[in-house]
C-alpha positions as CSV (number, residue, x, y, z in Angstrom):
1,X,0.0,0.0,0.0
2,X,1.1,3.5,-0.9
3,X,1.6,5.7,2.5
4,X,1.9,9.1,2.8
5,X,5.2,10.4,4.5
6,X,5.5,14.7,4.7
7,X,8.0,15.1,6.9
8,X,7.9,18.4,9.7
9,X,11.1,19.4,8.7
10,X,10.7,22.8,11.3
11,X,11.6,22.6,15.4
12,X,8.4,24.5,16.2
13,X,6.1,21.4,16.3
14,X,2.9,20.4,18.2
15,X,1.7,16.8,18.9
16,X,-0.5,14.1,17.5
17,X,-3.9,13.3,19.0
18,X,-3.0,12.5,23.1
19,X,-5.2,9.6,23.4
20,X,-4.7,9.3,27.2
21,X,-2.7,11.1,30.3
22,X,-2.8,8.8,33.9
23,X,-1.8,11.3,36.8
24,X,0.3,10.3,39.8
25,X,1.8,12.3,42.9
26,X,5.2,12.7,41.5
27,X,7.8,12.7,38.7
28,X,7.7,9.9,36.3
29,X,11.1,9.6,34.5
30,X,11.5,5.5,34.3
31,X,10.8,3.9,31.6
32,X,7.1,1.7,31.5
33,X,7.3,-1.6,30.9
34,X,4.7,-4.1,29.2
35,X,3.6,-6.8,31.8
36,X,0.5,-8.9,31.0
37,X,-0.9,-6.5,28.3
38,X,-0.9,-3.7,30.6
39,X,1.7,-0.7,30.6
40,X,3.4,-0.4,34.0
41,X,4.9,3.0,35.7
42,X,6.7,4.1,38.3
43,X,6.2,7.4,39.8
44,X,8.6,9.0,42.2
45,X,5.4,9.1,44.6
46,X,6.6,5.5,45.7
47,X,3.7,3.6,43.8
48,X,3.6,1.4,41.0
49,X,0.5,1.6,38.6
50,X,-0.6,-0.9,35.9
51,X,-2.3,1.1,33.2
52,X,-4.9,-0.1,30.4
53,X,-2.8,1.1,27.0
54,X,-6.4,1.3,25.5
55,X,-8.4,3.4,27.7
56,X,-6.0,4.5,30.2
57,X,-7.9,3.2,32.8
58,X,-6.2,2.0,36.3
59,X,-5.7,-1.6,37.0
60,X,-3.9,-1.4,40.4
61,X,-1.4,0.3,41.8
62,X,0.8,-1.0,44.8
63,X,3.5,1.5,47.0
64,X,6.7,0.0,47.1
65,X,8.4,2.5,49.4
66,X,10.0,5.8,48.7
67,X,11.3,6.7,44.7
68,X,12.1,3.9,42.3
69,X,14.9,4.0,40.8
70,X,14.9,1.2,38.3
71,X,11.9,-0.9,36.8
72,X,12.1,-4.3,35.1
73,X,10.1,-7.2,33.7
74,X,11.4,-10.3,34.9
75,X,10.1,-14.3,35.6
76,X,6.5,-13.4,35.3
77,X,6.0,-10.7,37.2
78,X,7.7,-6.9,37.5
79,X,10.2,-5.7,39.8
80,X,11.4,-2.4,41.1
81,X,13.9,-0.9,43.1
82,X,13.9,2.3,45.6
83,X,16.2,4.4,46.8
84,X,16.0,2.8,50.5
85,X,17.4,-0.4,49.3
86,X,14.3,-2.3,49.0
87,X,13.9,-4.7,45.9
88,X,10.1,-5.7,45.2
89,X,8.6,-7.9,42.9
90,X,5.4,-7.9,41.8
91,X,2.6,-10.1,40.6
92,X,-0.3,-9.9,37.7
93,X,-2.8,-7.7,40.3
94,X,0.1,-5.7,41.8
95,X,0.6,-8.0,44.8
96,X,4.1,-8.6,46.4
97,X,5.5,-11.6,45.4
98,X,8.6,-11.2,47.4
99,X,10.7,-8.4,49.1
100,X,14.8,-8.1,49.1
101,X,15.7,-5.1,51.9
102,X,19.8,-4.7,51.0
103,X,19.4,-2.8,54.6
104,X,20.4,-6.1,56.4
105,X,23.6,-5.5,54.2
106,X,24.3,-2.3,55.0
107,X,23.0,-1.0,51.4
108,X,21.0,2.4,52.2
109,X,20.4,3.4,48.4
110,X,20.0,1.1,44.9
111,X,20.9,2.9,42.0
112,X,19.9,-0.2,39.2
113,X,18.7,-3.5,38.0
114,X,19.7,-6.0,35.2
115,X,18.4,-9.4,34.4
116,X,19.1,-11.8,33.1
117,X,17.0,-15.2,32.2
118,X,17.6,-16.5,35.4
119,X,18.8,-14.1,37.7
120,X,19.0,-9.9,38.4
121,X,22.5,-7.7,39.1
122,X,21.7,-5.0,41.7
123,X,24.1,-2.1,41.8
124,X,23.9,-0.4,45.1
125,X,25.7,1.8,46.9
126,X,28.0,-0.5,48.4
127,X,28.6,-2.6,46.5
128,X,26.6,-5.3,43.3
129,X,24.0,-7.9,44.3
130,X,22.6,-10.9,42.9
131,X,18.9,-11.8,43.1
132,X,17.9,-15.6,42.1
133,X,14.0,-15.9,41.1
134,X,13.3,-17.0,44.5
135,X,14.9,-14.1,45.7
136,X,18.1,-15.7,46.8
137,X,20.9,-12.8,47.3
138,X,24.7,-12.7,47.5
139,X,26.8,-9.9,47.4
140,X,29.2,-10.4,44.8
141,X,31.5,-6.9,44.9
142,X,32.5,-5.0,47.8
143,X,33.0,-1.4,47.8
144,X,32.9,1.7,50.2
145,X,30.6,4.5,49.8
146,X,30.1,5.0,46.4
147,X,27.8,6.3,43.2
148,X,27.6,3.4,40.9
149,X,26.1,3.6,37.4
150,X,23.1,1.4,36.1
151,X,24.5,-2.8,35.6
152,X,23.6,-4.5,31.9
153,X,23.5,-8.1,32.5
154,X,24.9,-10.3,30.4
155,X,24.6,-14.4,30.4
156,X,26.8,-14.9,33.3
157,X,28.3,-11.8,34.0
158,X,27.6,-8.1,34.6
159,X,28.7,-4.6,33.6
160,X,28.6,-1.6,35.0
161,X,30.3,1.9,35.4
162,X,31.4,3.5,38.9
163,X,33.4,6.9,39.1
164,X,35.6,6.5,36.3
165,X,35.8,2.8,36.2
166,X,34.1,0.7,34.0
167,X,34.0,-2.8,35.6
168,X,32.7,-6.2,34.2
169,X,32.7,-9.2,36.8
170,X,31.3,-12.8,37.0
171,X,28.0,-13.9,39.0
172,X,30.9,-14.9,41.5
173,X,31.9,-11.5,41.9
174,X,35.7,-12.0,40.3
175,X,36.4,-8.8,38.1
176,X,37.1,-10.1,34.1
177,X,38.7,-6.6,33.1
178,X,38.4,-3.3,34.5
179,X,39.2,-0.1,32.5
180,X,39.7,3.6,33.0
181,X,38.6,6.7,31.2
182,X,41.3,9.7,31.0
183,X,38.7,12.1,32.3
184,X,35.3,12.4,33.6
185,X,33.6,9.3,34.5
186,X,30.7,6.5,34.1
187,X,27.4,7.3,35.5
188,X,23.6,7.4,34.5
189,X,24.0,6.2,31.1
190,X,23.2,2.0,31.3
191,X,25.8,0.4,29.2
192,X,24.1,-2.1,26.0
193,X,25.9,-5.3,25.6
194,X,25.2,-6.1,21.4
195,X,27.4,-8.5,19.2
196,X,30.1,-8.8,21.4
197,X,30.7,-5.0,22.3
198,X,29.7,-2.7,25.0
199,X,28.3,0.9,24.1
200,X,28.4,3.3,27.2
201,X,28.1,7.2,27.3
202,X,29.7,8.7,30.1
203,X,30.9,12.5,31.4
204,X,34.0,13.1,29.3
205,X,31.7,14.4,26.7
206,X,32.3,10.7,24.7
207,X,30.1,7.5,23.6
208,X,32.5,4.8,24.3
209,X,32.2,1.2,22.4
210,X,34.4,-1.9,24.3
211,X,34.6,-5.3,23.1
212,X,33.0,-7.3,26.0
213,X,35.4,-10.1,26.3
214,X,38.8,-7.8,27.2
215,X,37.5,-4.2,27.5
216,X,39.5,-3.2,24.8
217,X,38.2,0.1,23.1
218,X,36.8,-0.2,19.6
219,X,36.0,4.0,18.9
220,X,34.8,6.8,21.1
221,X,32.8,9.0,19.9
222,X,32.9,13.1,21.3
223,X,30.7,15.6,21.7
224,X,29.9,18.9,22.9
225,X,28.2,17.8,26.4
226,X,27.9,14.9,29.1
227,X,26.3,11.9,27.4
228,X,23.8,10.9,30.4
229,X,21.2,8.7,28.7
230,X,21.4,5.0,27.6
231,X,22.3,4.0,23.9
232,X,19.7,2.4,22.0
233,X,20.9,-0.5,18.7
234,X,18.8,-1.2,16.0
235,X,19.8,-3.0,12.6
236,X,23.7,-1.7,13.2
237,X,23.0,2.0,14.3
238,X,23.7,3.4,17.6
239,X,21.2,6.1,18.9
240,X,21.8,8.1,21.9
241,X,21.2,11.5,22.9
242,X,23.5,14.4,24.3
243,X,23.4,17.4,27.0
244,X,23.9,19.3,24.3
245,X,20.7,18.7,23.1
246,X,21.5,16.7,19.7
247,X,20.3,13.1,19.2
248,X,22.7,11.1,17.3
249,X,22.7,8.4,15.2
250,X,26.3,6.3,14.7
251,X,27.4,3.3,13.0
252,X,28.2,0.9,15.6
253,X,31.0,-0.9,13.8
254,X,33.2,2.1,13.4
255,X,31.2,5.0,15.0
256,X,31.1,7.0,12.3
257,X,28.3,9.7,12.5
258,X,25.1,8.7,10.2
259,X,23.3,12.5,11.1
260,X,22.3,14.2,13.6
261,X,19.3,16.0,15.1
262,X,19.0,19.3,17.3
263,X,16.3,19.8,20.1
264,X,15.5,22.8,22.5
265,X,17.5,21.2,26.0
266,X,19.6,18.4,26.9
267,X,18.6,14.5,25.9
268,X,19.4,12.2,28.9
269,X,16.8,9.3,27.7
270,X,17.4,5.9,26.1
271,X,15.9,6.0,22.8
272,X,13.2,3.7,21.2
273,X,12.4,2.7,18.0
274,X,8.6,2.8,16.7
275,X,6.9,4.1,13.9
276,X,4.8,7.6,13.1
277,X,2.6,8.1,10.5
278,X,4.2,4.9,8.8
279,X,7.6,5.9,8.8
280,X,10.2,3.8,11.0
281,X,11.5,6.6,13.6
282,X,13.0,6.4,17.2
283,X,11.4,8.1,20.0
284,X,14.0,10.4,22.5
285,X,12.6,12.1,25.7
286,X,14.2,15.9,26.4
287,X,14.3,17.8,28.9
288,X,12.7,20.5,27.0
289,X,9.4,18.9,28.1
290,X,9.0,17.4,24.5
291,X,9.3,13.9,23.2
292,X,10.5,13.4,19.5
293,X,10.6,10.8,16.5
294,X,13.0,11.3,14.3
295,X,13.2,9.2,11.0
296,X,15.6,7.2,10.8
297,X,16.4,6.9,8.0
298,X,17.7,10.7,7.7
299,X,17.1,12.5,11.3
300,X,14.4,14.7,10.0
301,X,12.3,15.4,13.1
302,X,9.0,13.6,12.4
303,X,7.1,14.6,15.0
304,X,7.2,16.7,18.6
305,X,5.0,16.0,21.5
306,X,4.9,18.1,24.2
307,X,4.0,17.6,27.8
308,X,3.9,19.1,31.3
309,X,7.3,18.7,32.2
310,X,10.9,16.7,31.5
311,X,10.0,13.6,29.1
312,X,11.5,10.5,30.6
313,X,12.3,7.0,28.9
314,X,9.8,6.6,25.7
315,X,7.9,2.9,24.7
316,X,6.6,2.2,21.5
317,X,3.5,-0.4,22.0
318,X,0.4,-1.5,20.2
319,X,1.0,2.2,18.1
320,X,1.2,4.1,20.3
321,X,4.1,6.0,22.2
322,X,3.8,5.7,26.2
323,X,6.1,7.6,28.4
324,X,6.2,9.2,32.1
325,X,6.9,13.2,32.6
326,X,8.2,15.3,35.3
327,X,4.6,16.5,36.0
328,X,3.9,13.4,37.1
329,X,1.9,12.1,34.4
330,X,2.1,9.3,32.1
331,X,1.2,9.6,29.2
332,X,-0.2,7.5,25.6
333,X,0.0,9.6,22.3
334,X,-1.2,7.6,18.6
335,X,1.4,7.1,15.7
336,X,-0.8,6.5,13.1
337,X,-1.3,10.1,11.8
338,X,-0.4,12.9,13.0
339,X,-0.1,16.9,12.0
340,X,1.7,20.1,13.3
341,X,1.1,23.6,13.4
342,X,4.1,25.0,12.4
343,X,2.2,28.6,12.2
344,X,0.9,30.9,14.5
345,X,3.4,29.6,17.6
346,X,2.4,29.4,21.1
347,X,0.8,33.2,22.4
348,X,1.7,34.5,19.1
349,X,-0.6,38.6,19.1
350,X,-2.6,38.3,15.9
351,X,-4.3,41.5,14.6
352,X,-6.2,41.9,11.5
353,X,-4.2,40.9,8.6
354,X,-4.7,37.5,7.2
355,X,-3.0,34.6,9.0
356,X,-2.1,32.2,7.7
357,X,-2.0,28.9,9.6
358,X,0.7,26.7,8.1
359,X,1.6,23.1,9.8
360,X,3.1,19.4,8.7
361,X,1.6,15.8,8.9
362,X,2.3,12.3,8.3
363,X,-0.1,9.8,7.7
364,X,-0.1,6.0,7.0
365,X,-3.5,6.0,5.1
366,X,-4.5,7.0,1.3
367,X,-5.5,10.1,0.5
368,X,-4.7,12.1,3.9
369,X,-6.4,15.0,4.7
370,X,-5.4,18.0,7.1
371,X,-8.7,19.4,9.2
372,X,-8.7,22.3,11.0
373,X,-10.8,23.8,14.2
374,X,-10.7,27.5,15.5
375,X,-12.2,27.1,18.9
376,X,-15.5,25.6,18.7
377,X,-16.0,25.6,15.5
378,X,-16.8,23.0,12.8
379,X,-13.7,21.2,11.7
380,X,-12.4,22.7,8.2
381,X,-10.7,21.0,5.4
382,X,-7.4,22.6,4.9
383,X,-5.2,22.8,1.6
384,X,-2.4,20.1,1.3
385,X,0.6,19.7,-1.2
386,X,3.7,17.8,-0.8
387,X,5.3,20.5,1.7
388,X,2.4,20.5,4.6
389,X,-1.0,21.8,4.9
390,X,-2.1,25.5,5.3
391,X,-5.4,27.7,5.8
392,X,-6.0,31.2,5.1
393,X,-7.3,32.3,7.7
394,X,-9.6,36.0,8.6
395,X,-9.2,36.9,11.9
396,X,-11.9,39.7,11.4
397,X,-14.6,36.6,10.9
398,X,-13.1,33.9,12.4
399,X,-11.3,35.1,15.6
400,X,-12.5,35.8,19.2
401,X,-10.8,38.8,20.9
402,X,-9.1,37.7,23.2
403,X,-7.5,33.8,23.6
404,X,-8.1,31.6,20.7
405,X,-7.0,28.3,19.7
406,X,-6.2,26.6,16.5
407,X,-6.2,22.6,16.3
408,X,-5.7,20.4,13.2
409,X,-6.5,16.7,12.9
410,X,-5.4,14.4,10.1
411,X,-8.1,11.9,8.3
412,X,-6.8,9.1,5.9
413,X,-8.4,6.0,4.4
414,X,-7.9,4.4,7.6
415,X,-9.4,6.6,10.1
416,X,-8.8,9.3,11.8
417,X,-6.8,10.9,15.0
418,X,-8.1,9.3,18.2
419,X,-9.0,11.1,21.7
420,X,-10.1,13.8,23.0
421,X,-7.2,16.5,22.9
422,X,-5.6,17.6,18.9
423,X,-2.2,19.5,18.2
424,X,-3.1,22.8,19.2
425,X,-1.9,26.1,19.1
426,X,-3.4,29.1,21.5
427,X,-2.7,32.8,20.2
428,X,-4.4,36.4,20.9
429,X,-6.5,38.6,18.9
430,X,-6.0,42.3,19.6
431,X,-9.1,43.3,17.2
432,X,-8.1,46.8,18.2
433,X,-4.5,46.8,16.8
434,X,-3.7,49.6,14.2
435,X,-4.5,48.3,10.8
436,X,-1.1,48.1,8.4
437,X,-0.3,50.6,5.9
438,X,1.1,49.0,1.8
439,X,4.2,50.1,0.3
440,X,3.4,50.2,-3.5
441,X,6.1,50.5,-6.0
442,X,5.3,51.1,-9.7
443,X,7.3,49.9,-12.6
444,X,8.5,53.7,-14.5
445,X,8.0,55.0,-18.2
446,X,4.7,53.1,-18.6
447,X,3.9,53.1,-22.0
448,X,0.1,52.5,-23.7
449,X,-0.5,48.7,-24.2
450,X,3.0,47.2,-22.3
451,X,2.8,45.5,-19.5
452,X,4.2,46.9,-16.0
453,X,4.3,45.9,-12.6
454,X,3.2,46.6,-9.7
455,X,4.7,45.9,-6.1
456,X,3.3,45.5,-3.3
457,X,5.0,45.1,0.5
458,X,4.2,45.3,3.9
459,X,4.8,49.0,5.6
460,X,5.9,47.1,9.0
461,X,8.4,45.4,8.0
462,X,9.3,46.0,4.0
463,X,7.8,41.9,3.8
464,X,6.1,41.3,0.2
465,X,2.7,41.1,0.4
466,X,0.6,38.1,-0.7
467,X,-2.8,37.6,-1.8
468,X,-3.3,41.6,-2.4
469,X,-6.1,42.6,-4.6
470,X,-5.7,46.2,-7.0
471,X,-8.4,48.0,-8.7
472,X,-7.5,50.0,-12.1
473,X,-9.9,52.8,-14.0
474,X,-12.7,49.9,-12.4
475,X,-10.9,46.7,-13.1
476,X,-9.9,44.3,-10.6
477,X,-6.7,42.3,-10.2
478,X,-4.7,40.0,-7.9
479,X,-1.2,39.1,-7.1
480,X,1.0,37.8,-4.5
481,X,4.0,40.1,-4.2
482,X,3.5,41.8,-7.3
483,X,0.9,42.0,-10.2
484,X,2.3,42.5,-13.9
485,X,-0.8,44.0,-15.7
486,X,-1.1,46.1,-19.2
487,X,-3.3,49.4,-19.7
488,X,-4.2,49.9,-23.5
489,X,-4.5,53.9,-23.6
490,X,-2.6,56.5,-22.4
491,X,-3.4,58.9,-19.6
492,X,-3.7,59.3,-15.8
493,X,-5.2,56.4,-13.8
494,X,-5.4,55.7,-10.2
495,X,-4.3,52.7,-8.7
496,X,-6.1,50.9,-5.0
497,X,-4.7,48.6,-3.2
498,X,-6.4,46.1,-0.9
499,X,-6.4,43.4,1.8
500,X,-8.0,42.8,5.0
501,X,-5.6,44.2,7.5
502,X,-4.6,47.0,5.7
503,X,-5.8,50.4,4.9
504,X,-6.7,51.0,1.0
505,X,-3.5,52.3,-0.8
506,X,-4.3,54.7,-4.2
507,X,-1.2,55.6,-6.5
508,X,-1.5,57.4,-9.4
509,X,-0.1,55.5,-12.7
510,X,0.5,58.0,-15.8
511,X,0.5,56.3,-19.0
512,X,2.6,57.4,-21.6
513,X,1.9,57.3,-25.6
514,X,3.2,54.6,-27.8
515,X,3.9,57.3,-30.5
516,X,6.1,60.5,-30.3
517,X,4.7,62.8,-28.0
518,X,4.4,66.3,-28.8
519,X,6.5,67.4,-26.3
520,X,9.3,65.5,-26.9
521,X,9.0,67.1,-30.9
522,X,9.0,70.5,-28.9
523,X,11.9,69.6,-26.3
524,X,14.2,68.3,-29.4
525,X,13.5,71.3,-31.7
526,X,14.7,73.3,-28.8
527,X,18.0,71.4,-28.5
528,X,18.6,71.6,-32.3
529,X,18.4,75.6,-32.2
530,X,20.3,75.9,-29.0
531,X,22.9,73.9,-30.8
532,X,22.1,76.0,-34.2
533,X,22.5,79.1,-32.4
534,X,26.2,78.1,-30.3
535,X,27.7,77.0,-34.1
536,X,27.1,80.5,-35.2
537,X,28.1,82.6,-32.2
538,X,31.2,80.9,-32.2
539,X,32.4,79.7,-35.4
540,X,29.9,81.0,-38.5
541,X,29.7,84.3,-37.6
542,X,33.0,85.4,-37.9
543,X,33.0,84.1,-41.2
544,X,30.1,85.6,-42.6
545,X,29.3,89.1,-41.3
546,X,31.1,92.0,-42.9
547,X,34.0,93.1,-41.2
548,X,34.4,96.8,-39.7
């Protein structure tokens, strides 16, 4: 089947149809996880909440202590750790299965969990755990007092980062290799263990690639910023955001940059990979309180959803994109079609000219169409090409003063954008703003039956104007930065200009003869006896009058 795929190619996007939002009582920055068809959360309010993807309807919710810190699906159930050393697991109605307190070992705070198929690596404070399925623990490295990164598990053995270490041990504890960086050091970003080598981003401003079996570096990769967030590999390309607010895509044999795209704020999320309107993407959390998909393909941004706060760890499921916020929300946006509003922006003052709302879209259905609503009105088709979607719009008849809001929806041969709340835009209408004055230029030496043009800009800011109409000796015309039209006789016309917005602008136009005007028979008679007259004066009359 044929899909539609127009790219938003701008940075000043809005989001596809938010199908859902769940709110808890605190930050949500973890990852959710899928667990018996439902999507499971953590929130830093100490609970865990298993979510209906569908309707976004609570299943149950359990509290588990004080903040999570890491969230896993392991051996049929879900498990979680806090920041007080606890380890819980949980079952299909939220109920404890079984408890690990790493108190009894002196562990006050867990900073991360890995699994494996049979067992989970704890990295604590003091040192790295192991957890059986029966919950069974050992401690298999010792350590004083420390911040330790998040473990990856691997078959029989662990990795993980602490200070500027990077350490990989055995499930008995005995270190394999250990390795140090020249600067900075190892710390939120969860190393990924893929064809035998290890990608970690750390605080020397690098992405670092090991082969797992002797910690030998295979390329490092720098950047402007900390690399905080966890890598993610799909198909042989390493994606991984940086503080300084890029996302990144790298081959992973050689790390060789594919492309790279810029957000608003720093991107300390692990990626994921999904689709959006059809098109294969990855979705990054940023801090700038937006979640992206970028193609992949190229690193054109595809789409921008914004939220409440900090996005945290994105999941692609059942088409739709589920992550957690810093407002403490959780949230489930559709991928099937979506559109932006690329113009007005956010609180943008509109007066009277003609706006012009411009936007995006992407769409996996034939024949997509862009609809749009100004506040609660009837939806409107919109005009669509290959480059996005726009709508003249006329703030005289179509705007409230005051706050008004602009939302677009996409329809296809599929459907159309599901729930309740659209990519929006809210501006305000100042009806009383002072109405815009035209700058008109006129082509010169207009001559009877030859065309001439007639330009036409904006007296705020010198901008050409478009869709301007202009009224000539009772004829009307149109043009969009300029009109080329022709007058057949000569004389003295009068020229009005026109658009909502605007005040009327009259020039005159003076038409000049096609033949030779009598004046210019007058003027070059003139010249000719001027000349006449200085040849004699000077030269003839010496000649010919009689001397004295």
């Amino acid at each position: 089947m044929r899909k539609a795929f127009l790219l938003l190619l701008l940075i000043s996007f809005s989001y596809a149809s938010l199908i859902w939002e769940f709110s808890t009582d605190g930050p949500v920055s973890l990852s959710p996880v899928v667990y018996q068809n439902m999507i499971v959360g953590a929130s830093d309010d100490g609970k865990v909440y298993a979510i209906d993807p569908v309707s976004g309807l609570k299943k149950w919710q359990t509290t588990v202590g004080k903040k999570p810190t890491d969230l896993i699906a392991f051996d049929g159930g879900v498990v979680v750790s806090t920041t007080t050393g606890k380890i819980v697991k949980l079952g299909l109605t939220g109920n404890v299965i079984w408890t690990v307190d790493l108190k009894s070992q002196n562990a006050s705070y867990v900073y991360g969990l890995s699994a494996n198929q049979k067992e989970i690596f704890v990295t604590a404070n003091n040192g790295v755990y192991l957890v059986d399925k029966v919950n069974n623990t050992k401690r298999i490295a010792y350590f004083n007092e420390s911040v330790v990164g998040l473990p990856a598990a691997g078959a029989d053995f662990v990795v993980y980062g602490k200070e500027n270490e990077l350490t990989k041990i055995n499930e008995n504890g005995i270190v394999l290799w250990r390795l140090k960086l020249f600067e900075g050091s190892f710390w939120t970003s969860r190393p990924v263990i893929e064809n035998g080598v290890i990608y970690v981003g750390a605080l020397d401003n690098r992405m670092h690639a090991y082969v797992a079996n002797n910690g030998l570096e295979v390329w490092d990769f720098k950047l402007r910023n900390w690399v905080m967030g966890t890598p993610h590999i799909k198909n042989g390309i390493l994606y991984f955001g940086g503080n300084d607010g890029n996302i990144y895509a790298l081959d992973s044999g050689n790390g060789n940059l594919m492309w790279q795209a810029q957000t608003q704020l720093a991107v300390q999320t692990r990626p994921e990979s999904g689709t959006m309107g059809g098109r294969d993407v990855i979705f990054v959390g940023s801090t700038d309180k937006s979640i992206y998909a970028v193609a992949k393909d190229s690193g054109e941004i595809v789409w921008k959803g914004v939220v409440g706060g900090a996005a945290g760890d994105p999941l692609f499921y059942q088409n739709k994109v589920f992550f957690g916020s810093e407002d403490g929300k959780i949230n489930a946006f559709s991928t099937e079609r979506a559109c932006s509003i690329t113009n007005p922006h956010e609180a943008d003052l509109i007066g009277l000219k003609e706006l012009i709302v411009t936007g995006k879209y992407v769409a996996e259905g034939l024949d997509p169409k862009v609809m749009i609503k100004i506040n609660e009105g009837e939806w409107k088709e919109t005009n669509t090409s290959t480059e996005g979607w726009f709508y003249y719009l006329n703030p005289k008849k179509e705007l409230n003063g005051g706050l008004d809001t602009i939302s677009c929806m996409v329809v296809d041969g599929n459907g159309q954008e599901s729930g309740s709340v659209f990519t929006s835009v809210a501006i305000n209408h100042d009806p009383t703003i002072t109405l815009s004055n035209f700058m008109v230029t006129v082509s010169p030496n207009i001559i009877e039956g030859n065309a001439f043009t007639i330009f036409v800009n904006d007296g705020d800011d010198g901008t050409p104007v478009d869709r301007f109409n202009v009224n000539v000796n009772g004829k009307n015309y149109s043009g969009n930065k300029n009109v080329t039209i022709t007058i057949p006789s000569a004389g003295n016309y009068k020229a009005t200009v026109n658009k909502i917005g605007f005040n009327n602008r009259t020039v005159d136009i003076n038409v000049n003869s096609s033949g030779i005007s009598p004046f210019v028979l007058i003027g070059a008679g003139l010249i000719i006896l001027i000349i006449l007259w200085q040849l004699w004066t000077r030269f003839l009359s010496k000649k010919f009058m009689p001397k004295k």
